[in-house]
C-alpha positions in Angstrom: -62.9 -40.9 -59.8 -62.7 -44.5 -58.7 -59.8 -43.5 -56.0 -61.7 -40.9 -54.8 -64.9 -42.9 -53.7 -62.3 -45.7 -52.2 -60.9 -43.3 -50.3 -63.9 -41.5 -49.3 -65.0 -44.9 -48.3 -62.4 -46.3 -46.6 -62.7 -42.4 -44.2 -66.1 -43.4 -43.7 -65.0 -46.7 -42.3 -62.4 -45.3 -40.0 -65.2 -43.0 -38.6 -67.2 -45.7 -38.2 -64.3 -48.2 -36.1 -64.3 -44.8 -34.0 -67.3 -44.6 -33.1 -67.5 -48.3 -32.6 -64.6 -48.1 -30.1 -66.5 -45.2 -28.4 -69.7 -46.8 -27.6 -67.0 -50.4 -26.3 -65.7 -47.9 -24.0 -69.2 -46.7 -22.9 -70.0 -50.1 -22.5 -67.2 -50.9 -20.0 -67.7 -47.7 -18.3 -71.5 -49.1 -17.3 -70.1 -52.9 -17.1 -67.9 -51.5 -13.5 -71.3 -49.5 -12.3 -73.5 -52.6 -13.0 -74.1 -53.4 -9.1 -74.7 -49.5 -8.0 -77.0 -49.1 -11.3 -78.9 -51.9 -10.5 -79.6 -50.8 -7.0 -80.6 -47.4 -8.5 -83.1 -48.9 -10.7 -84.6 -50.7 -7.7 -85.6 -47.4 -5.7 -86.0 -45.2 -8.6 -89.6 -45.3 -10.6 -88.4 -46.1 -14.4 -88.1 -43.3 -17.2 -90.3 -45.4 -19.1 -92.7 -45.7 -17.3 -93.9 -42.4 -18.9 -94.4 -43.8 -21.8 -97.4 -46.2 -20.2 -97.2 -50.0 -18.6 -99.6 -52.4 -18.5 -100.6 -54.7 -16.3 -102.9 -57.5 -16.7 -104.1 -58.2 -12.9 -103.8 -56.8 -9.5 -100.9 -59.8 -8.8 -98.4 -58.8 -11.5 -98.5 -55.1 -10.6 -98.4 -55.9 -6.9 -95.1 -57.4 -7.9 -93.9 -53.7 -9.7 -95.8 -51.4 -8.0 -93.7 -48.2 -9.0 -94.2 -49.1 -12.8 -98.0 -49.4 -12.7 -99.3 -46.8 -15.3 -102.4 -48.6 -16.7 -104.2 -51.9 -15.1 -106.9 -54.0 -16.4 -108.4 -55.8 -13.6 -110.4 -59.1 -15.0 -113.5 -61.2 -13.7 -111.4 -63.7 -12.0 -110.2 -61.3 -9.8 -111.8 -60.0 -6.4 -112.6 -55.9 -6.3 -112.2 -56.2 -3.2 -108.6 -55.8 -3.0 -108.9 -52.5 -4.4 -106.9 -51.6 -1.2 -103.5 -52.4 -3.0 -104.5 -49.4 -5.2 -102.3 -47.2 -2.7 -99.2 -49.6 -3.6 -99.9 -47.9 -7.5 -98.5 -44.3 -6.9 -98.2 -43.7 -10.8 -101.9 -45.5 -11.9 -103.3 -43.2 -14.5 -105.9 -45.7 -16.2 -108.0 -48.6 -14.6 -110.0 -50.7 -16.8 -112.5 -53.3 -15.0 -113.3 -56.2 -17.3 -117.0 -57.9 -16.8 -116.8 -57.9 -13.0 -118.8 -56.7 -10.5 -117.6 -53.6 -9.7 -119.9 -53.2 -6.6 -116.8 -51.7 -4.1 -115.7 -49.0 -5.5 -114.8 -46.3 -2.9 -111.3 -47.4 -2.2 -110.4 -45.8 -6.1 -109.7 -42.6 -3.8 -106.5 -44.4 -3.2 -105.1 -44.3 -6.5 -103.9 -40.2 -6.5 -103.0 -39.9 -9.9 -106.1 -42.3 -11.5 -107.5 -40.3 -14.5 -109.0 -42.6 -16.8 -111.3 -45.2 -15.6 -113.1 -47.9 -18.3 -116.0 -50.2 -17.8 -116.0 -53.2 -20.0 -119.5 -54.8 -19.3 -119.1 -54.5 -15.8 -122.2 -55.3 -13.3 -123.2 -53.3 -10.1 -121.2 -50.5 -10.6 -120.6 -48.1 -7.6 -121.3 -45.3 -8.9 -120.8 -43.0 -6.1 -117.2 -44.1 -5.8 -116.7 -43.0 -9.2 -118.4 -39.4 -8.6 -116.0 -39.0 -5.4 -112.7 -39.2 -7.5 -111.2 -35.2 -8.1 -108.8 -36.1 -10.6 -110.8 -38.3 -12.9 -111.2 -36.6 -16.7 -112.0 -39.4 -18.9 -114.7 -42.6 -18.2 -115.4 -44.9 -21.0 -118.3 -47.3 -21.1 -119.6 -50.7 -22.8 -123.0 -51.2 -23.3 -124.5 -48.7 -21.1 -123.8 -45.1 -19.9 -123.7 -44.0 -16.4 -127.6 -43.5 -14.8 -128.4 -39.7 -15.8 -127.6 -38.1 -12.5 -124.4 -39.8 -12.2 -123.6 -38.6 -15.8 -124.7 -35.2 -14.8 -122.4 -34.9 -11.5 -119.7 -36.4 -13.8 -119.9 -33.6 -16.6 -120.3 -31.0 -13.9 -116.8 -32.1 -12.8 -115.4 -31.8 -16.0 -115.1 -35.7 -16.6 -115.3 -36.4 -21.0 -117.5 -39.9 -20.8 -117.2 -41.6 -23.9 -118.9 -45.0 -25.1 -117.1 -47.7 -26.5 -117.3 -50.9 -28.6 -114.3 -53.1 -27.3 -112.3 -54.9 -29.6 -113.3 -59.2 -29.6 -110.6 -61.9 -30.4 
């Protein structure tokens, strides 16, 4: 019985060396398309970028704007380069942390933006929010939306949720 298992085990390493060699030569096969990959990846928006990047600030994403999924602007930073929002041609979420979000009717330039969050933001432009088509989710912290803006929202079928943000 003891041959057997030795023998079955000794199989199992062979399969494995083989399929060892098989991913080497995989490996070598990308190692001579390295340069013509790499200037693929540079025009071509990411795969992963489905599965949702970050970015923390309107200066790092300026720096990828093809991978820009989700953005959380902070208070250090000026709204009023909401303009690079066009650069974002995949921005699905936009979080605003306790700013002043008081120029909001550039958001138009974000096509695909769906899901916008207020973290105890001030002066909200509310009327720059209402204009956006494709928005379906708002979150809030403290406050809702001013009833009529809530009302237009619902009408447009946006879900507006409140939140309690997480604190470090």
């Amino acid at each position: 019985a003891e041959d057997e298992g030795t023998a079955e085990d000794e199989a199992d390493a062979e399969d494995e060396g083989a399929a060892e060699d098989e991913v080497d030569a995989e490996d070598e096969g990308t190692a001579e398309d390295e340069g013509t990959a790499e200037d693929e990846a540079a025009k071509a928006v990411p795969r992963y970028t489905a599965i949702g990047t970050t970015f923390l600030g309107l200066k790092e994403a300026l720096e990828h704007p093809r991978m820009v999924v989700k953005l959380i602007i902070k208070r250090q930073e000026n709204v009023g380069n909401l303009q690079a929002l066009s650069e974002f041609g995949n921005l699905k979420e936009l979080q605003f942390n306790r700013l002043a979000a008081d120029e909001l009717g550039l958001l138009h330039k974000a096509p695909m933006l769906e899901h916008l969050i207020f973290n105890k933001c001030d002066n909200i432009d509310w009327g720059g929010v209402t204009n956006l088509g494709q928005l379906r989710r708002l979150g809030c912290f403290p406050d809702f939306p001013p009833k009529p803006i809530l009302d237009r929202l619902s009408e447009n079928g946006v879900s507006i949720y409140k939140f309690e943000p997480y604190e470090t």
